[in-house]
C-alpha positions in Angstrom: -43.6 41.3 11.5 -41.8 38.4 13.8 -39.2 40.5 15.2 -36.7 37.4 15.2 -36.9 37.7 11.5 -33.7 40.1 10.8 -33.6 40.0 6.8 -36.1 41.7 4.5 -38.5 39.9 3.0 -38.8 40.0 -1.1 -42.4 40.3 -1.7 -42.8 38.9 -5.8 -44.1 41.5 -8.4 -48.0 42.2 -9.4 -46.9 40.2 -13.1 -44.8 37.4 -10.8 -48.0 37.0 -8.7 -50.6 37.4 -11.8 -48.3 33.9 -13.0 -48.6 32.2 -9.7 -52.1 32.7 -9.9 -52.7 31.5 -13.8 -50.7 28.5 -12.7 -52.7 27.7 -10.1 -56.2 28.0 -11.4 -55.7 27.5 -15.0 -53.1 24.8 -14.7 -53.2 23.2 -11.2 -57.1 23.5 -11.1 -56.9 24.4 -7.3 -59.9 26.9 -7.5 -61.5 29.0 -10.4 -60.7 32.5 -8.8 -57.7 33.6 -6.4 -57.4 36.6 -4.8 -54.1 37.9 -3.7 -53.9 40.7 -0.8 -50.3 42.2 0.0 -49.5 44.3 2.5 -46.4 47.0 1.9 -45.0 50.2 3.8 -47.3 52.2 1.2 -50.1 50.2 1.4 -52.1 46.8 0.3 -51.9 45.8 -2.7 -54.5 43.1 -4.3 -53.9 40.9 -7.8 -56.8 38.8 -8.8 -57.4 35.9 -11.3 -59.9 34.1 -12.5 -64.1 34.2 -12.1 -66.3 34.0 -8.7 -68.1 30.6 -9.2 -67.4 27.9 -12.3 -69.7 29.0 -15.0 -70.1 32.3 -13.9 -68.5 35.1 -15.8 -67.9 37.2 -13.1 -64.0 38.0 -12.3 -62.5 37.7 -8.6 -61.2 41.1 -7.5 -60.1 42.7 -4.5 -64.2 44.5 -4.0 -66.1 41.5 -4.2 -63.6 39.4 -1.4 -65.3 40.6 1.5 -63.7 37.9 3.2 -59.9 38.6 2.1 -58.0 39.0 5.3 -55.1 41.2 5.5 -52.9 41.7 8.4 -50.1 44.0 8.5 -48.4 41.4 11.1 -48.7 38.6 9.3 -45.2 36.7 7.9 -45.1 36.6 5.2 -47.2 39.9 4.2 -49.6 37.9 1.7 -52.4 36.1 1.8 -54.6 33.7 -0.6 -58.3 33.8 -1.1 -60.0 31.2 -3.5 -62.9 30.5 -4.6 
């Protein structure tokens, strides 16, 4: 946390993030699969949309993202993986 940052920081609901990430792959067509790691007090949470590859039916999830990076310093305490 960037200890000059004095107010709390809101992190946005699993079904607020679930829409963020619809928008983004279904409607904005910036990737076919986003994974979403957050980091909280009781641990991270991940929320994952869409498939690994175009044409492939498998579904992005927080297993397969070997490369998701979370970091429990980070500001703010999400990060974006997309395939």
């Amino acid at each position: 946390m960037n200890p000059n940052f004095s107010q709390t920081l809101m992190v946005p609901g699993t079904d607020e993030i679930r829409e963020i990430l619809v928008k983004r792959v279904d409607q904005q067509k910036q990737a076919v699969g986003i994974v979403a790691g957050i980091i909280e007090p009781n641990g991270p949470r991940v929320v994952a949309y869409g498939n690994l590859a175009r044409g492939d039916p498998r579904t992005v999830d927080g297993d397969r993202s070997s490369k998701l990076y979370l970091s429990p310093r980070s500001s703010p305490p999400w990060h974006w993986r997309t395939w």
